[in-house]
DRENMI-278771 format. One record per residue (C-alpha): residue number from 0; x, y, z. Coordinates in nm, 2 decimals, decimal comma, padded with zeros to 4 digits, always signed. Each point is the difference from the previous one (the first is absolute). Last residue first. Layout:
# residues N
+-----+--------+--------+--------+
!   n !      X !      Y !      Z !
+-----+--------+--------+--------+
! NUM !      X !      Y !      Z !
...
+-----+--------+--------+--------+
//
This chain:
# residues 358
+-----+--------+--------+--------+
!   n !      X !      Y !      Z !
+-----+--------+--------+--------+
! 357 ! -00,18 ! +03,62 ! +00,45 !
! 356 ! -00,25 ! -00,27 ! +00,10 !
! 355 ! -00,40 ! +00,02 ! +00,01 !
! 354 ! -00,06 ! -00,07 ! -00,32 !
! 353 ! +00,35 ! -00,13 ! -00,13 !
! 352 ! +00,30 ! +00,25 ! -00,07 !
! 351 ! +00,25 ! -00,12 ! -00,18 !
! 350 ! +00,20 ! -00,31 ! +00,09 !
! 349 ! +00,39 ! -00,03 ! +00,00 !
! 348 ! +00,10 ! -00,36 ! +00,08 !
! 347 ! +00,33 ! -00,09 ! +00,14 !
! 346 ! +00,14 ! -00,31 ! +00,01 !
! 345 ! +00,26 ! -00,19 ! +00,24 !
! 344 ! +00,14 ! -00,31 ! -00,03 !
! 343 ! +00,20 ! -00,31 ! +00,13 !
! 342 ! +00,12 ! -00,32 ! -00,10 !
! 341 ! -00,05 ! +00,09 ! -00,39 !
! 340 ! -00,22 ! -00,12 ! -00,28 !
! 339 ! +00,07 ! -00,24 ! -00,19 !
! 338 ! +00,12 ! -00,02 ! -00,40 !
! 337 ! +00,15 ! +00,33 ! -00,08 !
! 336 ! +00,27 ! -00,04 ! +00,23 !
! 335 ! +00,41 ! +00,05 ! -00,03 !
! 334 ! +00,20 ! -00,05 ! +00,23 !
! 333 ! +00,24 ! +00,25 ! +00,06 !
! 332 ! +00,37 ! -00,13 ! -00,04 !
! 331 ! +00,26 ! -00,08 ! +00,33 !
! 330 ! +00,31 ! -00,11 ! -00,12 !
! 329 ! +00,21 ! -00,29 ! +00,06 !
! 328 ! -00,05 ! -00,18 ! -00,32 !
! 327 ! -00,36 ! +00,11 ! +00,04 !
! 326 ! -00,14 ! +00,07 ! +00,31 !
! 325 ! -00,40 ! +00,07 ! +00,04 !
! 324 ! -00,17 ! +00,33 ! +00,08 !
! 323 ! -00,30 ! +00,10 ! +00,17 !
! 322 ! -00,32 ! +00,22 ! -00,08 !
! 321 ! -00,30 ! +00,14 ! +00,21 !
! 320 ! -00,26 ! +00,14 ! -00,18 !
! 319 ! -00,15 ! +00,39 ! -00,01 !
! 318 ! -00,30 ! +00,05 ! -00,18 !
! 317 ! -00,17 ! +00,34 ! -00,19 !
! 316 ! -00,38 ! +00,09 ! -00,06 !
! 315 ! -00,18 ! +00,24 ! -00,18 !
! 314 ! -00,35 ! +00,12 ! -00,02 !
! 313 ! -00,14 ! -00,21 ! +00,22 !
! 312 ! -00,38 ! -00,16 ! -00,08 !
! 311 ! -00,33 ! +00,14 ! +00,13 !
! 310 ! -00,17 ! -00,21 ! +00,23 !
! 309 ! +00,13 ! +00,10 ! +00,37 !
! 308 ! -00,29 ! +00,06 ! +00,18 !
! 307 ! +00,14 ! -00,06 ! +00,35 !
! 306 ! -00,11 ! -00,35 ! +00,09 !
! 305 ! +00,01 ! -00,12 ! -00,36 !
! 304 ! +00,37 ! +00,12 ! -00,07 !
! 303 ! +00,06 ! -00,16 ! +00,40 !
! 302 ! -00,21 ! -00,34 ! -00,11 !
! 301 ! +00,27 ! -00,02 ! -00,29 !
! 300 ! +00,35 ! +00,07 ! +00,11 !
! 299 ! -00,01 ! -00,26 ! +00,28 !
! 298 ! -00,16 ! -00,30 ! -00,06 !
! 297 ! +00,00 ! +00,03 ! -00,38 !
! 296 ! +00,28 ! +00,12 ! -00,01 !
! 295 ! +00,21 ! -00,27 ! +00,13 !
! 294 ! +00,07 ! -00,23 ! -00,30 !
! 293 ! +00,00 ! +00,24 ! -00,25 !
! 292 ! +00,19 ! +00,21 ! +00,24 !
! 291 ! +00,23 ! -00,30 ! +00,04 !
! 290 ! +00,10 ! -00,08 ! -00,35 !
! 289 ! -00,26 ! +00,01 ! -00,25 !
! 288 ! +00,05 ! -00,38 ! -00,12 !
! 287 ! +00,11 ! -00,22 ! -00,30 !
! 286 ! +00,19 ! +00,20 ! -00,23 !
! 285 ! +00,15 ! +00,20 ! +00,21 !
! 284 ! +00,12 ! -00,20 ! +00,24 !
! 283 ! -00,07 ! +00,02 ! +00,34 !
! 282 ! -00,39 ! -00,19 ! +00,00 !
! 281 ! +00,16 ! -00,31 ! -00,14 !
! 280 ! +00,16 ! -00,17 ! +00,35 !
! 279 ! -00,34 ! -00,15 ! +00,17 !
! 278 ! +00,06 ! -00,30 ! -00,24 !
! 277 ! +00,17 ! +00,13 ! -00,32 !
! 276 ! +00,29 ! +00,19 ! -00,18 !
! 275 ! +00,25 ! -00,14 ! +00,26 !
! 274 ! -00,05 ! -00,34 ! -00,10 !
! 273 ! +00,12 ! +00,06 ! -00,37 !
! 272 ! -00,20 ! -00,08 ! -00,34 !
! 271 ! +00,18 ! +00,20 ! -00,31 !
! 270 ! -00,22 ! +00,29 ! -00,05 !
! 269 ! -00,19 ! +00,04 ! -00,32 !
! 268 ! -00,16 ! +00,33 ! -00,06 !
! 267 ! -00,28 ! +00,04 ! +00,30 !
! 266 ! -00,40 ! +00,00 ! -00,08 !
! 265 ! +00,01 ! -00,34 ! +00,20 !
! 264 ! +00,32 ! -00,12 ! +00,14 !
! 263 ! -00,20 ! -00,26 ! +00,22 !
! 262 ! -00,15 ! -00,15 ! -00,36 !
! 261 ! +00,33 ! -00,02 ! -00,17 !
! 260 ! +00,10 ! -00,16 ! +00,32 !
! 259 ! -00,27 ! -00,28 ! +00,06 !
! 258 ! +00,13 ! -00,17 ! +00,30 !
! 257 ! -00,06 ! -00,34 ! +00,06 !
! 256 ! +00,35 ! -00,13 ! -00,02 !
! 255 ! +00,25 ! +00,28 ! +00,12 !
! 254 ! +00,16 ! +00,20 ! -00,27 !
! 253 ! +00,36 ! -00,07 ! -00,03 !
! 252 ! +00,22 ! +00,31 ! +00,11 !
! 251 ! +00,23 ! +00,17 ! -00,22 !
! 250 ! +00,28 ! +00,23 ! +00,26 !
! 249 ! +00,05 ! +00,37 ! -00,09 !
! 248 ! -00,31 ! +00,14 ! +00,26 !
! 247 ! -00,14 ! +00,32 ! -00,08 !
! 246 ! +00,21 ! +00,27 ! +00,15 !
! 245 ! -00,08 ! +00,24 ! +00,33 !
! 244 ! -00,19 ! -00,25 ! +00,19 !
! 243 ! -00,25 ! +00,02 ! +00,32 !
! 242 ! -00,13 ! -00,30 ! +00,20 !
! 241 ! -00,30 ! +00,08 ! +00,14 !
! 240 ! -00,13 ! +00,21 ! +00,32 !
! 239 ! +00,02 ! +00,32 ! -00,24 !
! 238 ! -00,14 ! +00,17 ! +00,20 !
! 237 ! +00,03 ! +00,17 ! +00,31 !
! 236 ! -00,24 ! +00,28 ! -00,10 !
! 235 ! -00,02 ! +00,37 ! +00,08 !
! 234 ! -00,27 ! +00,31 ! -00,10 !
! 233 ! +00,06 ! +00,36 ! +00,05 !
! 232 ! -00,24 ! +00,25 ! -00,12 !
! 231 ! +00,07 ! +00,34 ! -00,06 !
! 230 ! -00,14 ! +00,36 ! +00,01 !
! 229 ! -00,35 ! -00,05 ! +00,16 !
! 228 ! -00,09 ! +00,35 ! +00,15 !
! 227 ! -00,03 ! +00,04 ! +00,40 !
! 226 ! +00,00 ! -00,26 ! +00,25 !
! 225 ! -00,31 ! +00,00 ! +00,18 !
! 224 ! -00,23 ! +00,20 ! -00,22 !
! 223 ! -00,28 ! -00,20 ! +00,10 !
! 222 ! +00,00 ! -00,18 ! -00,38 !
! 221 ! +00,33 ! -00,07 ! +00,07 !
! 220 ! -00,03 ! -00,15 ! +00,22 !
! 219 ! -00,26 ! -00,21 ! -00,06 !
! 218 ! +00,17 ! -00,12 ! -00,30 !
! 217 ! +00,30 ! -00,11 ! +00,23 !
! 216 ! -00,23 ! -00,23 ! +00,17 !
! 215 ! -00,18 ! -00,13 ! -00,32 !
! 214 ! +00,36 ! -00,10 ! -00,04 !
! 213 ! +00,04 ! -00,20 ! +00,29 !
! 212 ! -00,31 ! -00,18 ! -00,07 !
! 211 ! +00,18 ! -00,17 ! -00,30 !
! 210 ! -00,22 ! -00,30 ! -00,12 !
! 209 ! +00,26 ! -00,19 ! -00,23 !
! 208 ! -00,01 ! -00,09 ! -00,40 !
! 207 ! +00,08 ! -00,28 ! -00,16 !
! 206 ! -00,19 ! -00,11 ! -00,27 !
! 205 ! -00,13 ! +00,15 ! -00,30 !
! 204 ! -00,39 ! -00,02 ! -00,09 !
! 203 ! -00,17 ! -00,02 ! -00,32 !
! 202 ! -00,35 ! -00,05 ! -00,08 !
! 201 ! -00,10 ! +00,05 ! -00,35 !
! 200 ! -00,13 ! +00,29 ! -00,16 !
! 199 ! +00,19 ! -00,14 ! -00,36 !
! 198 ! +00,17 ! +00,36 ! -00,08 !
! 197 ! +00,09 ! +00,10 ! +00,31 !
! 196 ! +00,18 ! -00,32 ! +00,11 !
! 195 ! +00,16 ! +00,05 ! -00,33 !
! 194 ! +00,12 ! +00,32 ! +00,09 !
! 193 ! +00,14 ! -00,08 ! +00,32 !
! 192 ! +00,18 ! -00,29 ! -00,19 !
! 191 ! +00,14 ! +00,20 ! -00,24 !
! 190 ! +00,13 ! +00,26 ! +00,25 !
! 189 ! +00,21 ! -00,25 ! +00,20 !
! 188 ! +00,07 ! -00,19 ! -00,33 !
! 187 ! +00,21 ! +00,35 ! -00,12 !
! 186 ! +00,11 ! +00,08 ! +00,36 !
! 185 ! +00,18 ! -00,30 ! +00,02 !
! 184 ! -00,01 ! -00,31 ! +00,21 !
! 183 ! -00,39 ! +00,00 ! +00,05 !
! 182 ! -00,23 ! +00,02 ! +00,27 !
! 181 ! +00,16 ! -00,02 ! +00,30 !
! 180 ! -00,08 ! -00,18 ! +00,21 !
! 179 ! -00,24 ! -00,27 ! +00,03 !
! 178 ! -00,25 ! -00,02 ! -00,34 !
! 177 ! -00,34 ! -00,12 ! +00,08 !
! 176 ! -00,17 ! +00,01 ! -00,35 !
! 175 ! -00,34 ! -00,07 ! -00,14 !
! 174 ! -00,07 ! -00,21 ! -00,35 !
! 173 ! -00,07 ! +00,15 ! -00,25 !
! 172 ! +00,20 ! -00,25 ! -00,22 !
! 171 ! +00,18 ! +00,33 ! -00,15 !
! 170 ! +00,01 ! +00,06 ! +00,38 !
! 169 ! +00,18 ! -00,27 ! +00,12 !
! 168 ! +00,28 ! +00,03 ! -00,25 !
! 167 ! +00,02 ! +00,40 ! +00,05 !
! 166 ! +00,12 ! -00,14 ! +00,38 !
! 165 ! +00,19 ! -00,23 ! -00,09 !
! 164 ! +00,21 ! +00,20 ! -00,27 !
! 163 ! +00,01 ! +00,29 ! +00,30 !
! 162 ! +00,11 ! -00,24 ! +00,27 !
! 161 ! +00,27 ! -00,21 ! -00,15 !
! 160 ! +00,30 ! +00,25 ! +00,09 !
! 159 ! -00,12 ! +00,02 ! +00,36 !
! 158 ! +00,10 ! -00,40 ! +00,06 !
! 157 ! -00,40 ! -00,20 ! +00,07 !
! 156 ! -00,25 ! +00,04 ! +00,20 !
! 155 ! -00,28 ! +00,08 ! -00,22 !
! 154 ! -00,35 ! -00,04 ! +00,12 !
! 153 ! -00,23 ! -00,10 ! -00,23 !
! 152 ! -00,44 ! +00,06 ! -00,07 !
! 151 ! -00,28 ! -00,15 ! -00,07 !
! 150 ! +00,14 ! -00,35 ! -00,15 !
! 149 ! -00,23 ! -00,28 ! -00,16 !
! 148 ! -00,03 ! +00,16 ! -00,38 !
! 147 ! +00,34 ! +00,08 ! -00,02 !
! 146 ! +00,15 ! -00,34 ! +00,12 !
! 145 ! +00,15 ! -00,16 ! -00,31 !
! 144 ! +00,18 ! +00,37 ! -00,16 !
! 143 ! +00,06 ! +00,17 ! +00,30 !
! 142 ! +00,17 ! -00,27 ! +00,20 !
! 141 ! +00,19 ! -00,09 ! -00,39 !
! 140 ! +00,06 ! +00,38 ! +00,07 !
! 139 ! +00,17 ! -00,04 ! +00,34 !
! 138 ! +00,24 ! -00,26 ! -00,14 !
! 137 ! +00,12 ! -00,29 ! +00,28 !
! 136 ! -00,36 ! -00,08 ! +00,08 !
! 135 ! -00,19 ! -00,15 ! +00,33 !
! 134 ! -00,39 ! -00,10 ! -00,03 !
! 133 ! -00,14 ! -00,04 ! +00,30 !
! 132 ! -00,29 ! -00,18 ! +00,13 !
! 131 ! +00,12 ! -00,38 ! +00,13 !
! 130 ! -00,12 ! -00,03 ! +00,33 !
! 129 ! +00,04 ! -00,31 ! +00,25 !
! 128 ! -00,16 ! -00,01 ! +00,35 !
! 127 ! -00,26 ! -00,17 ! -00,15 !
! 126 ! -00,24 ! +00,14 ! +00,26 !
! 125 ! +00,13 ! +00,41 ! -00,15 !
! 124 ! +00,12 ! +00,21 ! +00,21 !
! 123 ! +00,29 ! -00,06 ! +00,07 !
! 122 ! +00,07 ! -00,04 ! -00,41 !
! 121 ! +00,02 ! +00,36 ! -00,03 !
! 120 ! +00,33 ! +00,03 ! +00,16 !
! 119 ! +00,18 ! -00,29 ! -00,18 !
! 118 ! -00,12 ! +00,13 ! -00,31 !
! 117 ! +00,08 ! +00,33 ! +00,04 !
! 116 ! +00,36 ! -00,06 ! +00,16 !
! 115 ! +00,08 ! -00,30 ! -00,26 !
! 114 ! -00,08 ! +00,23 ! -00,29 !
! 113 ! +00,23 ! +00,26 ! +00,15 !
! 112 ! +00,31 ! -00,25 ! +00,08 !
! 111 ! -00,04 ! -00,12 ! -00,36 !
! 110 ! -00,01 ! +00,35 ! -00,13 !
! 109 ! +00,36 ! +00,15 ! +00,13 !
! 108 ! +00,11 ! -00,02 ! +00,38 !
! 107 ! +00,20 ! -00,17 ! +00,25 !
! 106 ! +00,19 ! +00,13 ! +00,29 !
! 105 ! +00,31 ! -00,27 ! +00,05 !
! 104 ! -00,02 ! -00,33 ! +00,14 !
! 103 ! -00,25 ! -00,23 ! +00,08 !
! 102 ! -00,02 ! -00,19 ! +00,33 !
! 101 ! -00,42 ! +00,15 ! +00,05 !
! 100 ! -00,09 ! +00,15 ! -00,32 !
!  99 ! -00,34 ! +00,06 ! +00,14 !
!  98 ! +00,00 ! -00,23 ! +00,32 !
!  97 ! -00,13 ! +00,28 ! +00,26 !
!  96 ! -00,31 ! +00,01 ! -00,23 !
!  95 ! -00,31 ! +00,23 ! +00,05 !
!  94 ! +00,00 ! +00,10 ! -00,38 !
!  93 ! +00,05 ! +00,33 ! +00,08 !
!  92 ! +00,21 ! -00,03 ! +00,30 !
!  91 ! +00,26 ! -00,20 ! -00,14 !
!  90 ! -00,03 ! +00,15 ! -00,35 !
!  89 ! +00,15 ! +00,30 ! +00,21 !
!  88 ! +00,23 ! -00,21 ! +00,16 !
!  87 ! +00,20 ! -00,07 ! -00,32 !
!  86 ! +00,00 ! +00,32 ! -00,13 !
!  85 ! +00,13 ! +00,16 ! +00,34 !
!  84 ! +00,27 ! -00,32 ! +00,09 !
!  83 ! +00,34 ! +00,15 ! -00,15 !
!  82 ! -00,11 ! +00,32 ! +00,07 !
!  81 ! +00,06 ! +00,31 ! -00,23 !
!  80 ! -00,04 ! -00,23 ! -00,37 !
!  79 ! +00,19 ! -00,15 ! -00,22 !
!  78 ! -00,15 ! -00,22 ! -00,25 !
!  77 ! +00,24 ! -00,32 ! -00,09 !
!  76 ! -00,31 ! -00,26 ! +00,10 !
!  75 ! -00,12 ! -00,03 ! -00,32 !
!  74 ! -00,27 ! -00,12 ! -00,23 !
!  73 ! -00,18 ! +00,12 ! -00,33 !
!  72 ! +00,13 ! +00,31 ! -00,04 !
!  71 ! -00,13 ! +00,23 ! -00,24 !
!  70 ! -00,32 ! +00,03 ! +00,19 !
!  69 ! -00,37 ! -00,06 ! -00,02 !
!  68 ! -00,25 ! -00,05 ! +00,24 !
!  67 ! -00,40 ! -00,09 ! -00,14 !
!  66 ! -00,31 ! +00,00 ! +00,26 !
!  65 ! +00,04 ! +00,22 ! +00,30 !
!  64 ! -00,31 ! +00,01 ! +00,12 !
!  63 ! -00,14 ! +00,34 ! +00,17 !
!  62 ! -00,28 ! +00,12 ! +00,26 !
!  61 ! +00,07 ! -00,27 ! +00,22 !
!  60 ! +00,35 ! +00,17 ! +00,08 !
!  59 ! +00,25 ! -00,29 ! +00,15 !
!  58 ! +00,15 ! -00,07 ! -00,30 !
!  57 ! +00,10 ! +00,39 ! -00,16 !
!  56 ! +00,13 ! +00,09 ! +00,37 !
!  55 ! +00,19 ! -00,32 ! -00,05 !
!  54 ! +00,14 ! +00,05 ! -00,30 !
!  53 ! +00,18 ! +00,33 ! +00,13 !
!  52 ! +00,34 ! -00,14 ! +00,12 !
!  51 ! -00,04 ! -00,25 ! -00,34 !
!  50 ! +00,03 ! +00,30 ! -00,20 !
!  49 ! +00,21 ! +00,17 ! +00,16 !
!  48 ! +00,28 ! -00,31 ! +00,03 !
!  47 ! -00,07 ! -00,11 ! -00,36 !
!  46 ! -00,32 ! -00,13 ! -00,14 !
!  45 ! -00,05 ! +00,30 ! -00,26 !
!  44 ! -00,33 ! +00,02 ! -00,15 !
!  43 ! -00,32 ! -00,05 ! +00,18 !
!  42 ! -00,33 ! -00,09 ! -00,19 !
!  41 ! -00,32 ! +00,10 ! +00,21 !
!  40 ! -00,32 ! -00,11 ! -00,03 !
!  39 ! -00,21 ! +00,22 ! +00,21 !
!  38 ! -00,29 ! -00,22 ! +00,19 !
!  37 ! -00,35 ! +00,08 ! -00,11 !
!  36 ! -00,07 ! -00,36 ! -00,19 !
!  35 ! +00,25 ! -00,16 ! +00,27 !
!  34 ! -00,26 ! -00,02 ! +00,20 !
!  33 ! +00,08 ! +00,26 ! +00,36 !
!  32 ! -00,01 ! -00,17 ! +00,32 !
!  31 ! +00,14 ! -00,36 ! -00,21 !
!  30 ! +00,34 ! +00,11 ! +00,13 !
!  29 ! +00,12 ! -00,06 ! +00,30 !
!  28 ! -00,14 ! +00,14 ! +00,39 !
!  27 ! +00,19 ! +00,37 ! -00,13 !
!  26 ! -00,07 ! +00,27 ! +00,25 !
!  25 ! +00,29 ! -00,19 ! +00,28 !
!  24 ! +00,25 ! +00,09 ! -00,26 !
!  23 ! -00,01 ! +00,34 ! -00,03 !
!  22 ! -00,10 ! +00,09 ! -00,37 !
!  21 ! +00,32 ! +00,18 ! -00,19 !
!  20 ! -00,08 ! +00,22 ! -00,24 !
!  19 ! -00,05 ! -00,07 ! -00,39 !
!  18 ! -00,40 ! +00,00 ! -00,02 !
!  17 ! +00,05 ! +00,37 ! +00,13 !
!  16 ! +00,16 ! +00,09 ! -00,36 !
!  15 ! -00,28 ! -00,13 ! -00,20 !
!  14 ! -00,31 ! +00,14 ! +00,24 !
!  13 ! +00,07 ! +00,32 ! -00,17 !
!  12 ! -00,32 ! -00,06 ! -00,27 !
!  11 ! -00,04 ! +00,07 ! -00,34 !
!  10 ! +00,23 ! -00,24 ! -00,11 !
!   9 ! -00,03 ! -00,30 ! +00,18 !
!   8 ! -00,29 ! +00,03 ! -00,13 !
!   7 ! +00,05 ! -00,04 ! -00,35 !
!   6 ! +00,24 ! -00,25 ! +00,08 !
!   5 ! -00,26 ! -00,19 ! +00,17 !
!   4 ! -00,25 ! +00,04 ! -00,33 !
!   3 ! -00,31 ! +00,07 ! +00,10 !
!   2 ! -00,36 ! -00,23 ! +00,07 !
!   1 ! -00,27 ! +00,25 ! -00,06 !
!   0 ! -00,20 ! +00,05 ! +00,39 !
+-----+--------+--------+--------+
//
């Protein structure tokens, strides 16, 4: 058989996306099962409180090395998270640890905590006890740039707004991309992403999405007849579970030491640095995040459009916010927000018909 290019197939096969789920842990006896030769190298960017919650499915699959982390951050333990221990025992587990981080305060994150966590993980296994195999970067295309030749594919974790440029990054390195949701931050980089992902023929997959058997239930339904013609969907979320503004913060803030900011802003005009903008808190602003259906519907909105054949876009759409008011000199003014989005929502989508949908 002619030697082939990894990449190249990597390519034409679908074993890509499978090499990215989660291997029980009583499959995996260390590594050394698979040689590293026909291991996936793997670059993940965005060390923050996802992407550290999902290093360790990356660690414990023999079927991937994570070789290079990168991250505007270089250390904190500011990150706020929805436990105060969930991060923390996590690497716990992983690393097979009950010490990790033991008297520490705070929930860490940013690109020292992520080398540590790969290194610290693969050197278990190895009779040293001591590994030292991962590069870490502050600027994703100085990654791109140095390690092109040794990286298969990345997985991009980091703030929504920073997915697309990432993303068409990777790819003009052709390199392959795990994005987790969504996509992009705007339609614009939504579409030119999908296209370039086209274009190249290499593997792309976008995380998150949920198995929904419910739905398959409904389909089946409907298919018997059961409850008559589809007129409307209805779909609910408690989100946002974040803190939610309605003005951009008036108060100059010093930017932390180790954090890049120009580089965390990204494709965004220049923001002065605040708290509130980052850490588990972008995704409600504007500029920085979808708000909660770009956060949520991918769990919920997108398995049910697959399950029932809904592929062909709506023809109009219109959103209902909640507002408030402030007082002023004794009297109560609307606020007003084009910056975040609001507390609460509804939208409604017209669609016309699909194939088997009035």
């Amino acid at each position: 058989m002619s030697k082939i290019n990894r990449r190249d197939f990597l390519a034409s096969t679908a074993t890509f996306a499978a090499s990215f789920s989660i291997v029980p842990s009583n499959v995996i006896a260390g590594l050394g099962k698979i040689p590293p030769s026909d291991q996936l190298t793997v670059a993940n960017i965005g060390c923050g409180t996802q992407g550290l919650r999902e290093m360790g499915s990356l660690l414990q699959n023999p079927k991937v090395r994570v070789v290079a982390v990168c991250d505007v951050n270089k250390f904190s333990t500011d990150y706020i998270d929805w436990s105060p221990h969930g991060i923390r025992n996590d690497i716990r587990e992983t690393l097979g640890d009950d010490t990790w981080w033991e008297g520490k305060p705070g929930i860490p994150g940013g690109r020292d905590i992520g080398q540590e966590y790969v290194e610290r993980f693969y050197a278990k296994n190895k009779p040293s006890g001591k590994y030292k195999g991962c590069a870490s970067y502050e600027d994703y295309r100085e990654l791109f740039a140095k390690e092109k030749k040794g990286i298969d594919a990345v997985k991009i974790m980091t703030p929504d707004h920073t997915h697309a440029p990432i993303a068409l990054a990777a790819m003009d390195q052709r390199m392959h991309v795990v994005t987790h949701k969504p996509i992009a931050n705007r339609l614009l980089e939504g579409r030119k992403v999908i296209q370039k992902a086209k274009d190249t023929g290499l593997v792309t997959h976008l995380l998150a999405w949920s198995d929904r058997p419910e739905y398959r239930q409904i389909k089946a339904w409907m298919d018997s007849g059961l409850i008559g013609e589809l007129k409307e969907i209805h779909n609910w979320s408690y989100r946002p579970v974040w803190q939610q503004w309605t003005k951009r913060p008036s108060e100059a803030q010093a930017i932390p030491e180790g954090l890049n900011w120009e580089l965390w802003l990204g494709p965004v005009p220049d923001i002065p640095y605040h708290k509130n903008y980052t850490h588990n808190v972008f995704r409600g602003w504007y500029e920085f995040g979808g708000g909660s259906v770009a956060d949520m519907g991918h769990y919920s909105l997108f398995p049910l459009f697959e399950t029932l054949g809904i592929d062909r876009s709506p023809v109009s759409a219109r959103a209902f916010g909640t507002t408030t008011r402030e007082e002023i000199n004794q009297v109560y003014q609307w606020v007003k927000n084009d910056v975040a989005f609001p507390a609460s929502c509804t939208i409604k989508w017209n669609f016309p018909a699909q194939a088997s949908l009035p």
